[in-house]
C-alpha positions in Angstrom: 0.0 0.0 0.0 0.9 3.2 -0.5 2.9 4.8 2.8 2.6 8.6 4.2 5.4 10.1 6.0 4.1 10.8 10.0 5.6 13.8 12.0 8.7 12.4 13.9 7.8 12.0 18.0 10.0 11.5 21.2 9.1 7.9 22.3 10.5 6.7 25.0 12.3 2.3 24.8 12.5 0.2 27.8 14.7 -2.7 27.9 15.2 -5.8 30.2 17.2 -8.6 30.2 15.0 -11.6 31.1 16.6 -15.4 31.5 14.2 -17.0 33.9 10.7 -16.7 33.6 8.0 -18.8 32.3 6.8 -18.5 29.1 2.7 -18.3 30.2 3.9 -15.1 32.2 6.2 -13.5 29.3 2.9 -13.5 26.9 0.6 -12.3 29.9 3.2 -9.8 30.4 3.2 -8.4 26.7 -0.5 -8.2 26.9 -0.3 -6.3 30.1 2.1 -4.1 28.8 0.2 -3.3 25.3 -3.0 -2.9 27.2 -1.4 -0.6 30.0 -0.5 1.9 27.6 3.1 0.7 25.1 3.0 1.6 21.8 4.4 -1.3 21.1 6.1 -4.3 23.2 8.4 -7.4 22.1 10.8 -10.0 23.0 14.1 -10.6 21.4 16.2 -14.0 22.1 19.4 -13.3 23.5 21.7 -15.0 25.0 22.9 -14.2 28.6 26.2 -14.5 30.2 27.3 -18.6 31.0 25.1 -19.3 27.4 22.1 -19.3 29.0 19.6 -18.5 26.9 17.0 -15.6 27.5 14.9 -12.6 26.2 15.3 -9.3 25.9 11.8 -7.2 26.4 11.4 -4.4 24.3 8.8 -1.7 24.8 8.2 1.4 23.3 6.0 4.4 24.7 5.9 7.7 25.3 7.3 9.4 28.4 3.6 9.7 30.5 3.3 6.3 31.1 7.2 5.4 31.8 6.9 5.0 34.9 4.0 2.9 35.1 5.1 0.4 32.1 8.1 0.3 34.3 6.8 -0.7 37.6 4.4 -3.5 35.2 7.6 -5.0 33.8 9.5 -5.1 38.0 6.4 -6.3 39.0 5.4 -8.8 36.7 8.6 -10.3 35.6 11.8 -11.6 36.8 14.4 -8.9 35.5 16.6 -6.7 38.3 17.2 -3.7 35.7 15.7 -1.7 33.2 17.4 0.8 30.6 15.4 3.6 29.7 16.6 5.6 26.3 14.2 8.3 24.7 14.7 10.0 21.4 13.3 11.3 18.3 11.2 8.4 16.3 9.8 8.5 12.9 6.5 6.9 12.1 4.7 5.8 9.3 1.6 4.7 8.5 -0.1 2.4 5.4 -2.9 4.8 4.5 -5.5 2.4 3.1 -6.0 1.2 -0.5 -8.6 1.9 -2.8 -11.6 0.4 -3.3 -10.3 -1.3 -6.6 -7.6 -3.3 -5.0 -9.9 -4.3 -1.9 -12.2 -5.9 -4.9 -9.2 -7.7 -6.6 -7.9 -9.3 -3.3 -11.2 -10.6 -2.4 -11.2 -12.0 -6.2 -8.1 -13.6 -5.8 -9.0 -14.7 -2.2 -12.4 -16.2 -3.5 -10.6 -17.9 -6.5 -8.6 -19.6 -4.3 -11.0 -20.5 -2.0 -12.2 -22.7 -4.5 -15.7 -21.4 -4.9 
């Protein structure tokens, strides 16, 4: 689709090193996180020191709810330290297609459907 250039905003990353938590509470985690207020919130495999493997947990927001995603991640996971780095971030956004390909896709989509 075609792509329009967003004004660029201050967003704020936390990262967390994360070797020993269970992975029912890293996905109850991200939901919490996304829900709470991130803009957006993933995990990274890494591995830690002694080749142990682990995560790191990424989560991008702005600086009002900081504090808040930060207390989420200490309480709700296993990590001991959290880096915090805020700077300029561009954004973009798909701005939605015309009608015309909506119509071909569903075409294609029903063709293969078999119908």
């Amino acid at each position: 689709g075609a792509i329009e250039s967003q004004n660029l905003e201050k967003l704020t990353v936390l990262e967390a090193n994360i070797d020993d938590m269970s992975p029912q509470v890293a996905g109850y985690l991200l939901e919490k996180l996304l829900n709470s207020g991130a803009t957006d919130a993933f995990y990274t495999p890494v591995y830690m020191k002694k080749g142990r493997p682990g995560v790191l947990l990424t989560v991008l927001t702005d600086r009002e709810n900081k504090d808040s995603l930060l207390g989420i991640i200490f309480a709700e996971s296993t990590t001991i330290g959290a880096r915090t780095t805020t700077g300029p971030t561009s954004c973009w956004r798909s701005a939605p297609l015309p009608s015309s390909s909506s119509l071909i896709a569903a075409s294609f989509l029903e063709s293969n459907s078999g119908r």
